[in-house]
N, C-alpha and C positions, 0 to 999 in steps of 0.2 A: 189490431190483429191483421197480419199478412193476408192476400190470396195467391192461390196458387192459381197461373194463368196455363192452360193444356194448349201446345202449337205442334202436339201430333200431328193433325190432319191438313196442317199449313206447313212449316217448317218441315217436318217429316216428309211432305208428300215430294222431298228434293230425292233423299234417302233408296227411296223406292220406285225413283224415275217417273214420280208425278203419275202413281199408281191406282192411287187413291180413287174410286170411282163415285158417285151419289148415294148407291148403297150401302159402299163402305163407310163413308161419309156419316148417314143416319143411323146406322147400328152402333159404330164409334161413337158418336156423340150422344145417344141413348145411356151407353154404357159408363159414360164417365159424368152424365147426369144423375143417375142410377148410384154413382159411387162416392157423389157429393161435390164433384167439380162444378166451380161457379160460373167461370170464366172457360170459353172454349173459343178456338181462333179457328178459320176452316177456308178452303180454297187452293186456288193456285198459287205457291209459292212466292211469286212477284207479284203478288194481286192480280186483279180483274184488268183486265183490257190486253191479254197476252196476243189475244187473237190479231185486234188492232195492229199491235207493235210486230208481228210474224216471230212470238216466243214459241219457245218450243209449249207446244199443247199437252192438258193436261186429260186424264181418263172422263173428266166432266165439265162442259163448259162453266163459265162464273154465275149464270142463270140457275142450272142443273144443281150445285153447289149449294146456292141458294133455300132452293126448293126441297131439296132433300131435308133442311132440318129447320122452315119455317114453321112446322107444329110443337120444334118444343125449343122455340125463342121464349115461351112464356116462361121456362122451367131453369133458364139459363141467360148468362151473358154470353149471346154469340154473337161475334163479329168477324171479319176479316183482316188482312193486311191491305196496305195501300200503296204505291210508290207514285209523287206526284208527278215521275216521269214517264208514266206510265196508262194512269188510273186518270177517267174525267167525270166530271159531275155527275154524268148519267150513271155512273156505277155507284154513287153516292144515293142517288132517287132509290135504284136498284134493291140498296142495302136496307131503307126503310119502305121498301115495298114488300119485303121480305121480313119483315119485322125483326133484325139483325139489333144489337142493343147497341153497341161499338164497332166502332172504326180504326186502325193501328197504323198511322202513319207513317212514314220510313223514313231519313234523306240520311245522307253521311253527314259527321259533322262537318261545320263550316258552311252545310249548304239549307240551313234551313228555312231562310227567307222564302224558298221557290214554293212551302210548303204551305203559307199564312194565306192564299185564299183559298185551301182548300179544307183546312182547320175552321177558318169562318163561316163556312159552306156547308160543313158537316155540324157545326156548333146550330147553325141558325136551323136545320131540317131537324134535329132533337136527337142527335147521335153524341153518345160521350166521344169524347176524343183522347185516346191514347197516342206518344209518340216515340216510336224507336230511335234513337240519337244513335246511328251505326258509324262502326269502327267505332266507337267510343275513345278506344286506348291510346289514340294519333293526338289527343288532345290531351291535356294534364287535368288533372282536376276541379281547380280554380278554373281553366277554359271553360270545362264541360259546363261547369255551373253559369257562368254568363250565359251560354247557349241553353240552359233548361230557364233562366232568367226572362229572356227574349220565350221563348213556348212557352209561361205562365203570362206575359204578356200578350200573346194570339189568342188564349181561352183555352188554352190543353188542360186537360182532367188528370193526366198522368204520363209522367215523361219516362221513358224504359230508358236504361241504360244497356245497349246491347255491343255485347263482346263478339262480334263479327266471326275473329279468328282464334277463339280461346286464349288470347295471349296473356290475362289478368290471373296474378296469384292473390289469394287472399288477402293480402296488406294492401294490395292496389286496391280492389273491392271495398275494401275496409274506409279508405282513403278518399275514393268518387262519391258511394254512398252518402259518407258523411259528409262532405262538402257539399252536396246536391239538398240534403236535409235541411243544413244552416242556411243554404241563400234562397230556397224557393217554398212554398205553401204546398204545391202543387204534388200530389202523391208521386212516391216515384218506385218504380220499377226496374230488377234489371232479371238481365238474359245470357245465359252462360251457355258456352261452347266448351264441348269437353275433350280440344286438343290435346293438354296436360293434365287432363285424367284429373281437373279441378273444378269439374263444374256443380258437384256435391258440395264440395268446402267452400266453394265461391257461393252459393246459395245459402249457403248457415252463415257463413259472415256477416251477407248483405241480409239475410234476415233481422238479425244480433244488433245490427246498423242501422236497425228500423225501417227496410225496404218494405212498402206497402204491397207489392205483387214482385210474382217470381212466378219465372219460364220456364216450363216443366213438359216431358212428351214421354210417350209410352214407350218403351224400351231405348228409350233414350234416342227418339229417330231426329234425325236434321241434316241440314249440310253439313259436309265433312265429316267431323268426328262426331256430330251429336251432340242433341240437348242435354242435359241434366234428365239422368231419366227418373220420369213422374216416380214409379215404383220405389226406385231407392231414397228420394227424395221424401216420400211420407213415410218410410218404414226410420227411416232417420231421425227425421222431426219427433214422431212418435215416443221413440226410444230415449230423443233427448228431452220428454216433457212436455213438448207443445200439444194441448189440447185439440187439434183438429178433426173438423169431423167429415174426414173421408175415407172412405172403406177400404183398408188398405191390401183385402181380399178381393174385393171384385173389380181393382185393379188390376192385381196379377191376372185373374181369369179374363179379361180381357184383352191386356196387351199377349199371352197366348195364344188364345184361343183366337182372333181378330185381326191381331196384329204381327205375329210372327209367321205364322205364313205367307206374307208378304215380303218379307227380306230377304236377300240374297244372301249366298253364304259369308260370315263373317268372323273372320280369326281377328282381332285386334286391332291394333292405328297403324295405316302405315307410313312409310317414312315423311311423306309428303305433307299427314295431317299434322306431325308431332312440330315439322319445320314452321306450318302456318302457326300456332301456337306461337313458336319461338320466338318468331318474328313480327307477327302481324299482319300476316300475308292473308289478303280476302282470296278464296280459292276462285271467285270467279276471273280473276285474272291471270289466269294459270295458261291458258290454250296462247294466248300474248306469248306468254315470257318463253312458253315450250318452244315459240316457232323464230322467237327473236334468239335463243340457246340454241337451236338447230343450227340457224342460217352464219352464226357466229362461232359457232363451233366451240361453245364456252361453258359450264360446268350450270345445269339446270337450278342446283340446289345454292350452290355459290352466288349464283346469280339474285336469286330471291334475296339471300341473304344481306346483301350490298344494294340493293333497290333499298330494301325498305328500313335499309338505315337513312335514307335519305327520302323515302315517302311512302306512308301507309295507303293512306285516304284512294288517290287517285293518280299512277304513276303513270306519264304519257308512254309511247311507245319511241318518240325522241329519248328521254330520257333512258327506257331501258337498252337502247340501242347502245348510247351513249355507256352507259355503264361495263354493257357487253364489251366494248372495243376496249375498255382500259382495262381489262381484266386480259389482256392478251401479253 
């Protein structure tokens, strides 16, 4: 049987400009305890140590975060996310001081050596270890699986497959899933982003593919276009026969009542989210391309699109300069 992993109050807290405060934090968390969520993810966006790095701050330090829902660790699997470029040990102490169950460690692919002493780090203080294998889609399937091969190797508990940019349609999902299945033990998970309005049908595929956890947020909050949202996601499952037992009422009364007050107005995708999607474009490297497109005087969307036919993962700004001048 799948779980369903909630990164409302992580992933989402991008959504609502890192809104999310401590108390929103334990009343959220409450509520989707309350609703039969197993698995809860919670924090600042890029993990703990944003201070350190001069990230933009969030409405609750990584302490505060913390604090807010060490009385019902007992009642739940909460953890945070982590980025090793980011995150150091003392956030790891942090976590099991806090009595947090899990850890979600992040790198792109290609880069996940940088991550193996901090999976051993977390492995040896008695934290499960999940890992986010982002961009996912810049690598082929067969790639992906060496690299979930190498993190069953380190001691990871569950490698996520995460779709950065929404770019995967159901036959890709279909494709990674089950590749990832045949070469490793090691449970696996994935993470939809709902650029092309697939991250519902990407999540019943990858279930169907026997994905052991799936990425799910209250009205579907995250970067760019949004998770898979939790609500439609159990009202689906339900409908298609899966026995779970989460309330698929005190769902909705919570991402209402909770959680939509909190959003900004929102009429649909816009052009920029549907592109990412398209392409594979990670939105964080958007304010680059805008200002390498300014200074070039060269078509913002055109641009994207010619990058990342030639690199998802990590486009230098030589490169996208480069790109700029031959489109003239």
């Amino acid at each position: 049987m799948f779980n369903i992993l909630d990164c409302t109050l992580r992933d989402g807290n991008h959504a609502i400009d890192l809104n999310f405060n401590k108390e929103h934090t334990k009343q959220i968390t409450k509520r989707l305890i309350d609703s039969g969520v197993k698995y809860i993810e919670i924090g600042h966006p890029m993990g703990p140590g944003s201070l350190r790095k001069d990230l933009k701050l969030a409405a609750a330090t990584d302490i505060e975060y913390l604090e807010s829902v060490k009385e019902l660790a007992s009642k739940a699997n909460i953890g945070t996310f982590f980025l090793p470029t980011i995150g150091e040990t003392s956030d790891i102490d942090n976590l099991c001081r806090y009595n947090m169950n899990f850890i979600r460690i992040g790198s792109n692919v290609g880069s996940v050596d940088k991550a193996k002493s901090f999976i051993k780090y977390s492995k040896d203080v008695g934290l499960k270890v999940h890992f986010s294998l982002m961009k996912a889609y810049a690598m082929s399937p067969y790639e992906l699986s060496q690299e979930a091969k190498k993190l069953e190797d380190f001691g990871v508990d569950v490698v996520h497959i995460m779709d950065s940019a929404g770019a995967l349609i159901p036959n890709d999902v279909k494709k990674y899933i089950s590749e990832l299945k045949n070469a490793v033990t090691v449970k696996i998970g994935f993470h939809a982003h709902d650029n092309l309005r697939l991250a519902i049908a990407n999540a019943l595929v990858a279930i169907e593919e026997g994905a052991d956890f799936i990425d799910a947020s209250l009205r579907g909050l995250g970067r760019s276009a949004g998770n898979a949202q939790l609500e439609i996601l159990v009202a689906v499952l339900k409908k298609s026969g899966y026995d779970i037992p989460i309330n698929l009422r005190f769902l909705l009364d919570c991402g209402t009542e909770l959680v939509k007050p909190l959003i900004k107005k929102y009429s649909g995708l816009e052009m920029l989210d549907i592109i990412y999607g398209y392409t594979g474009f990670h939105s964080n490297f958007l304010p680059l391309f805008e200002q390498v497109s300014k200074n070039a005087k060269v078509d913002l969307i055109d641009l994207i699109i010619l990058v990342c036919d030639n690199e998802k993962i990590n486009p230098t700004l030589e490169m996208i300069q480069d790109i700029a001048i031959s489109m003239k």
